[in-house]
C-alpha positions as CSV (number, residue, x, y, z in Angstrom):
1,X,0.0,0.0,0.0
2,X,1.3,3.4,-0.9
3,X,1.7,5.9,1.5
4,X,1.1,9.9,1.4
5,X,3.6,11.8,2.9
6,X,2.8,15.3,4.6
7,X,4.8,17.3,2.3
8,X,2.3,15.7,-0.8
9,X,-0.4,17.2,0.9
10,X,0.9,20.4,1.7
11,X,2.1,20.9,-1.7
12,X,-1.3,19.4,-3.1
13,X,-2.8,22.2,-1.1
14,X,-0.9,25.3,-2.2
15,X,-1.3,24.2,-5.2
16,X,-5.2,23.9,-4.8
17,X,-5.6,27.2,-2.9
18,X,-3.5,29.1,-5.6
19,X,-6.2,27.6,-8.6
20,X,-9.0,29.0,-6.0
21,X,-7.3,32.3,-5.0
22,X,-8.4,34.8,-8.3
23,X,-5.7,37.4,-9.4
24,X,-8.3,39.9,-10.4
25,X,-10.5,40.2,-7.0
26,X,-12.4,43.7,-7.1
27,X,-12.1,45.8,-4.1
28,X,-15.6,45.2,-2.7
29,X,-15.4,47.0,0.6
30,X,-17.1,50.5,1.4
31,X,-14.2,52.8,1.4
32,X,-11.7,50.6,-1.0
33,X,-11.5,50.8,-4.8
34,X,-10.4,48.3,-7.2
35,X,-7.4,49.1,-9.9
36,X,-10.3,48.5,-12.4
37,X,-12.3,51.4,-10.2
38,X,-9.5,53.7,-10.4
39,X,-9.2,57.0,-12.8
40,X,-12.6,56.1,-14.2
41,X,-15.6,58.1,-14.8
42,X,-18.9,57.6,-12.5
43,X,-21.8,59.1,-11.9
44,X,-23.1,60.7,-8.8
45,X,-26.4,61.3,-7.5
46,X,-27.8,63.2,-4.1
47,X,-29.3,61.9,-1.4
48,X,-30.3,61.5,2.1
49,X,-30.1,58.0,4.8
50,X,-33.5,57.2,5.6
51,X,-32.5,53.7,7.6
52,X,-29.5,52.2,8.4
53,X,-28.9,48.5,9.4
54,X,-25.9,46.1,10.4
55,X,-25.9,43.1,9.1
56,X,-23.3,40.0,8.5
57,X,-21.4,39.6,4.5
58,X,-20.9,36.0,4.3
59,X,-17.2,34.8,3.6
60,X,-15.8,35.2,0.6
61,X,-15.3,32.1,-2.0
62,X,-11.0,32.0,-1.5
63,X,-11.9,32.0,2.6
64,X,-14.4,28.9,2.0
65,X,-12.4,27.3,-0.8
66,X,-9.4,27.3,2.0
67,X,-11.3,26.5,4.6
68,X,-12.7,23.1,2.9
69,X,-9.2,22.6,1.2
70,X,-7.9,22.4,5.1
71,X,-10.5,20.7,6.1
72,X,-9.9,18.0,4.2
73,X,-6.6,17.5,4.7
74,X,-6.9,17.5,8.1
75,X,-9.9,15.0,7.9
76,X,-7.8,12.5,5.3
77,X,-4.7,12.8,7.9
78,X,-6.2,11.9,10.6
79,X,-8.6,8.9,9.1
80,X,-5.3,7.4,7.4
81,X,-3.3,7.5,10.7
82,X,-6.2,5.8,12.8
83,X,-7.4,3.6,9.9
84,X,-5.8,1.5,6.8
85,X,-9.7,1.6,5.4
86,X,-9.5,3.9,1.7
87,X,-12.8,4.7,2.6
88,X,-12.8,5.7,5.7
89,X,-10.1,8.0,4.2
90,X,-12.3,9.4,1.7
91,X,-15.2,9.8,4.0
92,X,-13.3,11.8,6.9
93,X,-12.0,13.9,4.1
94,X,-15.2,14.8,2.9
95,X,-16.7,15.4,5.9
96,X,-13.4,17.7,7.3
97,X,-14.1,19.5,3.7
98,X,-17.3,20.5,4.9
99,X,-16.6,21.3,8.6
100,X,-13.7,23.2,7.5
101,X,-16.0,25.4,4.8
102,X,-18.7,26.0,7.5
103,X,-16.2,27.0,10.1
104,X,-14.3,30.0,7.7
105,X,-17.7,30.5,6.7
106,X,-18.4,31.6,10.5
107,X,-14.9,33.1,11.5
108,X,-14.6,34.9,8.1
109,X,-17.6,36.7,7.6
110,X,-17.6,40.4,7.6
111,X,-20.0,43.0,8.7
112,X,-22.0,44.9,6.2
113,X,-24.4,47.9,6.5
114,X,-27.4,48.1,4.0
115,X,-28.5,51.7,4.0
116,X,-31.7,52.7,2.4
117,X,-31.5,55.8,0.9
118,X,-34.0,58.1,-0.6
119,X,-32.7,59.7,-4.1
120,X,-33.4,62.9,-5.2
121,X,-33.1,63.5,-8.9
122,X,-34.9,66.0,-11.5
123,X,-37.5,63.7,-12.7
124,X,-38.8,63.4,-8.4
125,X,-37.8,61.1,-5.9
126,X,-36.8,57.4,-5.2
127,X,-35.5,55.1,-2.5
128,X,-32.6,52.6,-3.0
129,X,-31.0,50.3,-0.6
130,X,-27.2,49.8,-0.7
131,X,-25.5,47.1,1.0
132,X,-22.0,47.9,1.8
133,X,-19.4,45.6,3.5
134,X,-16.9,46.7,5.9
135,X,-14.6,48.7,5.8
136,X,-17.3,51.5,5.9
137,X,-18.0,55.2,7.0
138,X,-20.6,55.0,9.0
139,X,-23.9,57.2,8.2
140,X,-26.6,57.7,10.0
141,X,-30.6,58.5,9.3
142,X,-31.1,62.0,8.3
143,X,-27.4,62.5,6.3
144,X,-26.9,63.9,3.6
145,X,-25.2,61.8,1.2
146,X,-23.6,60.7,-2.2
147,X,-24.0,58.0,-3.8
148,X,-21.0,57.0,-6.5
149,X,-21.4,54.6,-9.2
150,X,-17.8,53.1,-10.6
151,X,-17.5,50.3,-12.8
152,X,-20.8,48.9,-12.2
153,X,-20.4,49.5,-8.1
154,X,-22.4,51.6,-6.0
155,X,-21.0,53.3,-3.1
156,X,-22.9,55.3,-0.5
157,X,-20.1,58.4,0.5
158,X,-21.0,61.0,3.4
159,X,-21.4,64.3,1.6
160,X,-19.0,66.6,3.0
């Protein structure tokens, strides 16, 4: 029976997390911009916070995809040191895939505020809700604000 040494499955691993991890992520945060965001043209319109909530941005896809990577490992590790059963292999790894995504799923999550916004504009009035994840400026019902569009991303900016 052939055994799998540690370094396999740490080089496995990198190599699995580098195929997951995208070289183009956008900047999706409140206050950061994306290279593609940069120097570009957006439009602007007026407005004022009508409600503001906190609520929870799940994990991004690279946190989960690591998280189950790990999780598997760990899982096929420690069924193939207790057990000389392939499928007992198989199964702990699938199952340590899954506790592994569930638990980055949990620790990697990042707060978010949705703000509803009423819009003024020539042609009357209308309300919008952005959802914004951390890092933010915080705004508060009543404030005047701005909210930017740049390459297809809306961003809700205190109006100074």
């Amino acid at each position: 029976m052939k055994t799998i040494s540690l370094s396999n499955i740490i080089a496995t691993t990198v190599l699995l997390l580098s195929a997951v991890t995208s070289q183009n992520a956008t900047a999706q945060a409140g206050n950061i911009y994306s290279r593609e965001q940069v120097q570009t043209v957006g439009t602007v319109q007026e407005g004022v916070v009508l409600q503001v909530n906190t609520r929870q941005a799940e994990a991004t896809w690279q946190a989960r995809s690591v998280g189950a990577t790990l999780g598997s490992a760990a899982g096929f590790l420690l069924a193939r040191n207790n057990s000389n059963n392939g499928s007992a292999s198989v199964l702990s790894s699938m199952l340590g895939g899954f506790v592994g995504e569930r638990v980055a799923n949990q620790t990697s999550a990042d707060l978010a505020q949705e703000i509803i916004v009423k819009v003024n504009s020539a042609s009357g009035s209308s309300i919008v809700s952005v959802v914004q994840p951390a890092p933010f400026d915080a705004v508060e019902p009543g404030q005047a604000v701005l909210l930017v569009q740049t390459g297809g991303r809306v961003r809700v900016v205190k109006r100074q």
